[in-house]
C-alpha positions as CSV (number, residue, x, y, z in Angstrom):
1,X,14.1,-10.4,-4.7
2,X,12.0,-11.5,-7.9
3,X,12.7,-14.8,-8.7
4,X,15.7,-17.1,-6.8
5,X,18.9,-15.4,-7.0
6,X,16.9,-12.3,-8.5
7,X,19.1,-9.7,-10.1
8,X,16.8,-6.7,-8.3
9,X,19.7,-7.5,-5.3
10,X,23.3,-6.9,-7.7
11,X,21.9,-3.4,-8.2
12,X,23.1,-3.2,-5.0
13,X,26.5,-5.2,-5.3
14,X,25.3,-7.6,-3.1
15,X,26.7,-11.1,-4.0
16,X,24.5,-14.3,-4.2
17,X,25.2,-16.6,-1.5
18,X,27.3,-14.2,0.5
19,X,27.0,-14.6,4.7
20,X,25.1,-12.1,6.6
21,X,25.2,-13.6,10.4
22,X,25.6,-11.3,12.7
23,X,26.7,-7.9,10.7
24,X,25.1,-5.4,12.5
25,X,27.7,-2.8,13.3
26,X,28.2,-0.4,15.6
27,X,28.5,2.4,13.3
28,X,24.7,1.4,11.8
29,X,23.2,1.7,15.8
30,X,25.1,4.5,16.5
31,X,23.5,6.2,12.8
32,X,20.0,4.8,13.7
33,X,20.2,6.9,17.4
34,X,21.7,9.8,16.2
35,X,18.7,10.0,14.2
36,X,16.3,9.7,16.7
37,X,18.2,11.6,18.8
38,X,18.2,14.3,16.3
39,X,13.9,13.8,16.1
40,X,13.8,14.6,19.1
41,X,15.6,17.7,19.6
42,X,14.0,18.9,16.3
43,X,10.2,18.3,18.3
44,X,11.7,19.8,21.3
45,X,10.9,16.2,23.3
46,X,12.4,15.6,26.6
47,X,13.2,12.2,25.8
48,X,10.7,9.1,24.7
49,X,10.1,5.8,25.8
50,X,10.3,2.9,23.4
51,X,8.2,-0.4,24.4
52,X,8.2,-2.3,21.1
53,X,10.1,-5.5,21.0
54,X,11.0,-4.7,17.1
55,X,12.0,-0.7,17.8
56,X,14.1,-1.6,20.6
57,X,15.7,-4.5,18.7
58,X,16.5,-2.0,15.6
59,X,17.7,0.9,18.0
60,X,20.0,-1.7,20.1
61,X,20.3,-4.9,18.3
62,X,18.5,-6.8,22.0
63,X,17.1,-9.4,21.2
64,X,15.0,-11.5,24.2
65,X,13.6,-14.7,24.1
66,X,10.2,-13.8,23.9
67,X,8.9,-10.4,22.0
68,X,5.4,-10.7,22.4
69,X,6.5,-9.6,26.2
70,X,7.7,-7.0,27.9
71,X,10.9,-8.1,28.1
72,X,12.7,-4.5,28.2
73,X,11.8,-1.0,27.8
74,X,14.6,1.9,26.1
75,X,14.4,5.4,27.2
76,X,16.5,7.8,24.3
77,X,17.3,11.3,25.5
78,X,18.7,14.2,23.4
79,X,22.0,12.5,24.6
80,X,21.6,9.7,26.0
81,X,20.2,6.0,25.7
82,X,19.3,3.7,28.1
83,X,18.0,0.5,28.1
84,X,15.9,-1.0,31.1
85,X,16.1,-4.6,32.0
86,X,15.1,-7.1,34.4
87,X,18.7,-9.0,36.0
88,X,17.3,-12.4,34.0
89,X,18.4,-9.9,30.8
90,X,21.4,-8.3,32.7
91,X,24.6,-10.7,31.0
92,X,22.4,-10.3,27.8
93,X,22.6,-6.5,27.6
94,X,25.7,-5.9,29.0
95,X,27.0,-8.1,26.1
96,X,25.4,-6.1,23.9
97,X,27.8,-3.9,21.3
98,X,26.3,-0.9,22.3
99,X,26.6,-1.4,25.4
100,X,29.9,-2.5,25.8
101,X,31.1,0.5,24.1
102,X,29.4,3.2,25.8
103,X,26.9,4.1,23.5
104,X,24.1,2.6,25.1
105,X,23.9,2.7,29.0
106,X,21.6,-0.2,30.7
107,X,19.3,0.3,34.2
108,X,18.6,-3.0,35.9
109,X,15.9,-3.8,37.7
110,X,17.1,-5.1,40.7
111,X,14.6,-4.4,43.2
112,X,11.5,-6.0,40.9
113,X,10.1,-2.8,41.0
114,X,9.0,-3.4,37.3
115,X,10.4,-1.7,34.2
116,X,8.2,0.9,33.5
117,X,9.4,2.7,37.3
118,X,13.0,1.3,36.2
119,X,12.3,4.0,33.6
120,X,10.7,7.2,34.9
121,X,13.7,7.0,37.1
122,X,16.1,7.7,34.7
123,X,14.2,11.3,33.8
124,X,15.0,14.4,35.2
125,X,11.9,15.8,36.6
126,X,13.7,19.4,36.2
127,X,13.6,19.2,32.4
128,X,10.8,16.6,31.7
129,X,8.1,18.4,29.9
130,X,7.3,16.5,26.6
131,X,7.8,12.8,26.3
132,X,7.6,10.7,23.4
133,X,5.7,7.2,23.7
134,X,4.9,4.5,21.1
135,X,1.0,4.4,21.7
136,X,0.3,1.5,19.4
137,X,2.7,-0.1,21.5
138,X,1.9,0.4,25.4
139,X,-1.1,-1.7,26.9
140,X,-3.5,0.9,28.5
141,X,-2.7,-1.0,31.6
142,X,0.8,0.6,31.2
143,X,-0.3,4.1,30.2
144,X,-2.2,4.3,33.4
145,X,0.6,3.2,35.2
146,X,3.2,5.5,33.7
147,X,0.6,8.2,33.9
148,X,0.1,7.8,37.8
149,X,4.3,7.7,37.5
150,X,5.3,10.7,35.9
151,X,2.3,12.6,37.3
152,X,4.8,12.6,40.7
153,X,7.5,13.0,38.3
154,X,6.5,16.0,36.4
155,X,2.6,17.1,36.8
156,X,2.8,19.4,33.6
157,X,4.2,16.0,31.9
158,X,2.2,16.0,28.0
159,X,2.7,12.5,26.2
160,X,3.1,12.3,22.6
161,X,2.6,9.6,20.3
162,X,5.6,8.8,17.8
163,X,4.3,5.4,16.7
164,X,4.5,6.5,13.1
165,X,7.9,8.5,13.3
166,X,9.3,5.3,14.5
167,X,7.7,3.4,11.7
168,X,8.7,6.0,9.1
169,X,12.3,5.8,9.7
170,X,12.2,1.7,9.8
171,X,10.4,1.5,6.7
172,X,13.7,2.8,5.1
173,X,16.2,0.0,4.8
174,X,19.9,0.5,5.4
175,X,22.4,-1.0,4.2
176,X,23.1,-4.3,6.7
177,X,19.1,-4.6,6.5
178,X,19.0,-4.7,2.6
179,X,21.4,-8.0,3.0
180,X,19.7,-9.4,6.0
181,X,16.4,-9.0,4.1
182,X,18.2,-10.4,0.8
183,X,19.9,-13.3,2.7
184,X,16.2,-14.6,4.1
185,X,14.1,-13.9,1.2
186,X,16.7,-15.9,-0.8
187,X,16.6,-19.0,1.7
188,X,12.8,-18.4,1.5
189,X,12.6,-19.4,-2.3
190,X,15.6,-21.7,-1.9
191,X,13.3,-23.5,1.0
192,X,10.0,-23.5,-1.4
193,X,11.9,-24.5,-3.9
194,X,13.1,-27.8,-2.6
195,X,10.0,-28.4,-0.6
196,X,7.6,-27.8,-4.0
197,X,10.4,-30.7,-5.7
198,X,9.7,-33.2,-3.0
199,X,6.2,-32.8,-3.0
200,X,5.6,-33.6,-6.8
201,X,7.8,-36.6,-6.6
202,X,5.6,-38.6,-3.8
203,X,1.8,-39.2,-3.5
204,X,1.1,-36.0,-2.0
205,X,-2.4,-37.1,-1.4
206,X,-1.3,-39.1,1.5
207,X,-0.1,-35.9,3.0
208,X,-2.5,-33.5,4.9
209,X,-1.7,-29.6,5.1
210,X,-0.1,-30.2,8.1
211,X,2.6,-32.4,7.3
212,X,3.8,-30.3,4.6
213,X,3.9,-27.1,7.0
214,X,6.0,-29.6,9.2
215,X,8.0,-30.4,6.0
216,X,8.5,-26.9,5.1
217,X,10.1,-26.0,8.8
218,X,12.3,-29.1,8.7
219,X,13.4,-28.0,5.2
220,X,14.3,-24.4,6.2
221,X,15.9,-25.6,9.2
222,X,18.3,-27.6,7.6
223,X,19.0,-24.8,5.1
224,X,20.2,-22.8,8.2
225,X,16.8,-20.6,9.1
226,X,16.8,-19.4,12.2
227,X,13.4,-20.3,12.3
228,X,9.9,-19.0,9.9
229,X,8.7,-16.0,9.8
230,X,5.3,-17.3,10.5
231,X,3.4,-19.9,10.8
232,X,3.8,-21.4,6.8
233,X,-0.2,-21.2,5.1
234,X,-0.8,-24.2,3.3
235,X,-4.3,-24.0,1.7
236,X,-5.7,-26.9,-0.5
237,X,-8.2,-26.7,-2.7
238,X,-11.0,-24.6,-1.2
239,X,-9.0,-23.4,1.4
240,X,-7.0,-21.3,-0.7
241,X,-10.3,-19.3,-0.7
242,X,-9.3,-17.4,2.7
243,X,-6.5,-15.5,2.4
244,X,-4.8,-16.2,5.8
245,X,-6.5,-19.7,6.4
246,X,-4.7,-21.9,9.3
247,X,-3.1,-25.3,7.9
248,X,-5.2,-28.6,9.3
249,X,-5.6,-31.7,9.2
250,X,-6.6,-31.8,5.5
251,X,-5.2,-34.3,3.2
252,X,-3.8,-33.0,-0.1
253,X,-6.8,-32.6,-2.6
254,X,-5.3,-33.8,-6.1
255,X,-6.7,-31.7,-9.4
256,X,-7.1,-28.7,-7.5
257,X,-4.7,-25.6,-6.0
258,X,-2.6,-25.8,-3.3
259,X,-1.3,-22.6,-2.0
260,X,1.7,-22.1,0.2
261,X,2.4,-18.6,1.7
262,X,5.5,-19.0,4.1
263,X,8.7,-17.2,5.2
264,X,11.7,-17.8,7.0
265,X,13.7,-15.9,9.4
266,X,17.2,-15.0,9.4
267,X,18.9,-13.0,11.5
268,X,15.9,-11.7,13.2
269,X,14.8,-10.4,9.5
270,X,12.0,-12.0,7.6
271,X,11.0,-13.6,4.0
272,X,7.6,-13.7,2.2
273,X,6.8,-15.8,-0.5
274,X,3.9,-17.0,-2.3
275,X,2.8,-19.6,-5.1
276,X,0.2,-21.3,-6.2
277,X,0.7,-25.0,-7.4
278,X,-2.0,-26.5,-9.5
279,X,-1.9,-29.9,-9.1
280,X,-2.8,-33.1,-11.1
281,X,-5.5,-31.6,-13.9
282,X,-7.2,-28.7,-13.4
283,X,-9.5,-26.6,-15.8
284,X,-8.4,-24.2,-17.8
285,X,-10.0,-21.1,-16.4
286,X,-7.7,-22.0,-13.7
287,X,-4.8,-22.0,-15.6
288,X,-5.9,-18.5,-17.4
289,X,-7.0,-16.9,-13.5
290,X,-3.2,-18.3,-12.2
291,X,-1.3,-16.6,-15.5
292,X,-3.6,-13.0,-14.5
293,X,-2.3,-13.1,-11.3
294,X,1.0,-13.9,-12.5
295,X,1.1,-11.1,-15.1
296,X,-0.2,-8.6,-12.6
297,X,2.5,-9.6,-9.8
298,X,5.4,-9.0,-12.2
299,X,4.0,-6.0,-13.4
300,X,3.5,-4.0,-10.3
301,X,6.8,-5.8,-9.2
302,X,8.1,-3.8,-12.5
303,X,6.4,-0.1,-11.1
304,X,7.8,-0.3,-7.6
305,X,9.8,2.5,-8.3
306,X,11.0,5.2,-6.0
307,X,8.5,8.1,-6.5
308,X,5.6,5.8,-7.1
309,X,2.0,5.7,-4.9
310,X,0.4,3.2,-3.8
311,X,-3.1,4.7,-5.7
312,X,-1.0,4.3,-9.1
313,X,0.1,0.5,-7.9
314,X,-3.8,-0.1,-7.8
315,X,-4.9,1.3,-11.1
316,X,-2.3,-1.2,-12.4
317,X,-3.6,-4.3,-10.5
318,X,-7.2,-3.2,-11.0
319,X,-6.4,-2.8,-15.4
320,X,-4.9,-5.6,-15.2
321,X,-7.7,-7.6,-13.5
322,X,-10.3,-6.0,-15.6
323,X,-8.5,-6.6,-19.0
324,X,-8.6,-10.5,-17.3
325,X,-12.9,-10.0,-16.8
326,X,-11.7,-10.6,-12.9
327,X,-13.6,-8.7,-10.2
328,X,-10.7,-5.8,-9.4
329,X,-11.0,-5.6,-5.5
330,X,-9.2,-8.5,-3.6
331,X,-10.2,-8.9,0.1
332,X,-6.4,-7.9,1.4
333,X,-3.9,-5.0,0.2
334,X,-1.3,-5.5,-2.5
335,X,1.4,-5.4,-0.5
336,X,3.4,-4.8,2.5
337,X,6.4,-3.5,4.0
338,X,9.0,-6.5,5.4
339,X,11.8,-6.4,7.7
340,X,12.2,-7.0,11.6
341,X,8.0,-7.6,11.5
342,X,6.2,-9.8,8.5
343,X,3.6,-7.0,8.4
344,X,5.4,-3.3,8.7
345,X,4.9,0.0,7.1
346,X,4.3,1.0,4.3
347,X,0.8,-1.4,4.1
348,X,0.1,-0.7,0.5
349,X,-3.3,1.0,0.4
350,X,-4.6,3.0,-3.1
351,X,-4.1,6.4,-1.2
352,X,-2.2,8.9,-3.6
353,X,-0.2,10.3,-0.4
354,X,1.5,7.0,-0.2
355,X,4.8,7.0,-1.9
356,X,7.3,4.9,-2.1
357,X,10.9,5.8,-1.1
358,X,13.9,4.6,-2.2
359,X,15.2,1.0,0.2
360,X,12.1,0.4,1.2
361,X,11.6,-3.3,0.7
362,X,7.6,-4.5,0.3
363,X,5.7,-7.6,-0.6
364,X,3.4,-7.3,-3.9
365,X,1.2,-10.2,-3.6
366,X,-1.9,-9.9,-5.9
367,X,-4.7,-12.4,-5.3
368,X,-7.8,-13.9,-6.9
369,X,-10.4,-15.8,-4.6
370,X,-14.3,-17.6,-5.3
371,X,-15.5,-18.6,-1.8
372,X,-15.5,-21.8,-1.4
373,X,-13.8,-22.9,-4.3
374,X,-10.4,-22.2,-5.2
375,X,-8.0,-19.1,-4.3
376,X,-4.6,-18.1,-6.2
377,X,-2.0,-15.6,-5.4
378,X,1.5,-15.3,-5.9
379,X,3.7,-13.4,-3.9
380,X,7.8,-11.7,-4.5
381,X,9.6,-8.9,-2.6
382,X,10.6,-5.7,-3.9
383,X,13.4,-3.4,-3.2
384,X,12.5,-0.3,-4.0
């Protein structure tokens, strides 16, 4: 996704402008819990319990109103799925692809027992022995709970955390993904681009941070977003000195930076996109800071090959800062992986176990900050 329309996507035939709504296919779910499935014979689990809004969305294709809650829990067995639900979710799952072809089974809870019983009933306490949970996941209000639960269940019950496996196999993009992922990042920069054009053709100074968030929701929203990603960073002048600073009630500084980091969703799949505008005059160490940050964004963007660590993705930032005379260690990573979450694996650390696999998609966003003063970074998305 390099620049608007970037040709990083035709490598993989997709088409600009082409329509992604709703083109998750049974076939992809079906592949995605065969794999699992497969997982877990191969660990010799008796089943596992998924919690995570995002996991149960990429498993299923559910998606509730609100993901931050526990709105369902999915229980995968060697052969056979089933996912939990309270009746307010009942017409929703049962209209589920999955579910209306068999694949996936659904459990309803309709004696407000609460979900997590909903679930240890669906086990068979002859054959439970091993059970996979998504630790960074479950509140340890829930653990207990489930604990207490399947201690009745099954006493010799051992848990097992498979957080990362989960993560592993999500930070591989499939197919459908790639042009979800495509489709959001490209209304990202189409969003930015038309909000950055409106901008410099008022007195921006009248505007405060605020407004232009609000202008940069209305724009995407129009464009046919489904929403952002996240709340849209708009930093001005010394803001731009905090990496994730929260937009106020700032009017627009002229002569100085103004950074926007935002994103916009699409399909339940998000962008990322950052620039740095220098508005009005500014010096020219400014100017020579924004074109090292520039150079080093295209050039890891350029090493993000399949095969490649994140250590060796350092070196490259940190030459390239030196041969700049910039202090090499910024106050965030280089990158990040992007997909159902803003933030998802693989968080681009300099660890030379870290390697990047062919589909997965990541952020490089290389940035340059002086407390207090100015900050500049500029942000693109990479398929590997």
């Amino acid at each position: 996704m390099v620049e608007s329309g970037g040709t990083i996507w035709e490598r993989y035939g997709f088409e600009h402008g082409e329509s992604f709504a709703n083109m998750i296919t049974l076939q992809t779910v079906k592949s995605r819990l065969v794999q699992m499935q497969n997982v877990l014979k191969e660990r010799r689990y008796s089943g596992a319990l998924f919690s995570s809004a995002m996991t149960i969305r990429y498993l299923t294709g559910f998606a509730g109103l609100s993901p931050e809650e526990r709105e369902v829990l999915l229980v995968v067995l060697p052969n056979r799925t089933v996912l939990c639900c309270p009746m307010m979710y009942e017409e929703l799952a049962r209209d589920l692809t999955v579910v209306k072809n068999g694949m996936v089974e659904i459990s309803v809870d309709t004696q407000r027992q609460g979900l997590l019983k909903c679930a240890v009933g669906i086990l068979d306490p002859a054959s439970t022995t091993k059970i996979g949970i998504e630790e960074s996941n479950l509140r340890v209000s829930e653990m207990k709970k489930l604990e207490s639960l399947l201690e009745i269940l099954s006493p010799q019950l051992e848990f097992v955390n498979i957080s990362g496996i989960v993560e592993t196999i999500r930070s591989v993009k499939d197919t459908e993904e790639l042009k979800t992922l495509k489709n959001a990042q490209e209304l990202t920069i189409k969003t930015f681009d038309r909000f950055e054009r409106e901008l410099l053709g008022i007195d921006y100074t009248k505007l405060t941070e605020l407004d232009c968030a609000e202008k940069i929701r209305h724009i995407a929203l129009e464009l046919g977003a489904d929403g952002l990603a996240f709340e849209s960073i708009v930093a001005s002048g010394a803001s731009a000195s905090q990496p994730h600073y929260q937009s106020a009630h700032k009017h627009i500084e002229d002569n100085a930076v103004l950074l926007v980091d935002m994103g916009v969703k699409v399909d339940g799949y998000n962008g990322d996109y950052t620039r740095t505008i220098l508005l009005g005059t500014v010096d020219e160490e400014l100017h020579r800071i924004h074109r090292a940050v520039t150079e080093t964004n295209q050039q890891c963007q350029k090493a993000c090959v399949a095969g490649v660590t994140g250590e060796k993705l350092y070196e490259l930032q940190r030459s390239i800062y030196t041969k700049h005379q910039l202090d090499p260690n910024m106050p965030h990573s280089l990158g990040h992986g992007l997909g159902l979450e803003v933030h998802e694996q693989p968080l681009l650390r300099p660890n030379p176990q870290q390697i990047l696999a062919k589909n997965m998609v990541v952020t490089i966003e290389p940035g340059y900050y002086e407390p207090g003063k100015f900050g500049v970074r500029v942000e693109d998305v990479v398929v590997i």
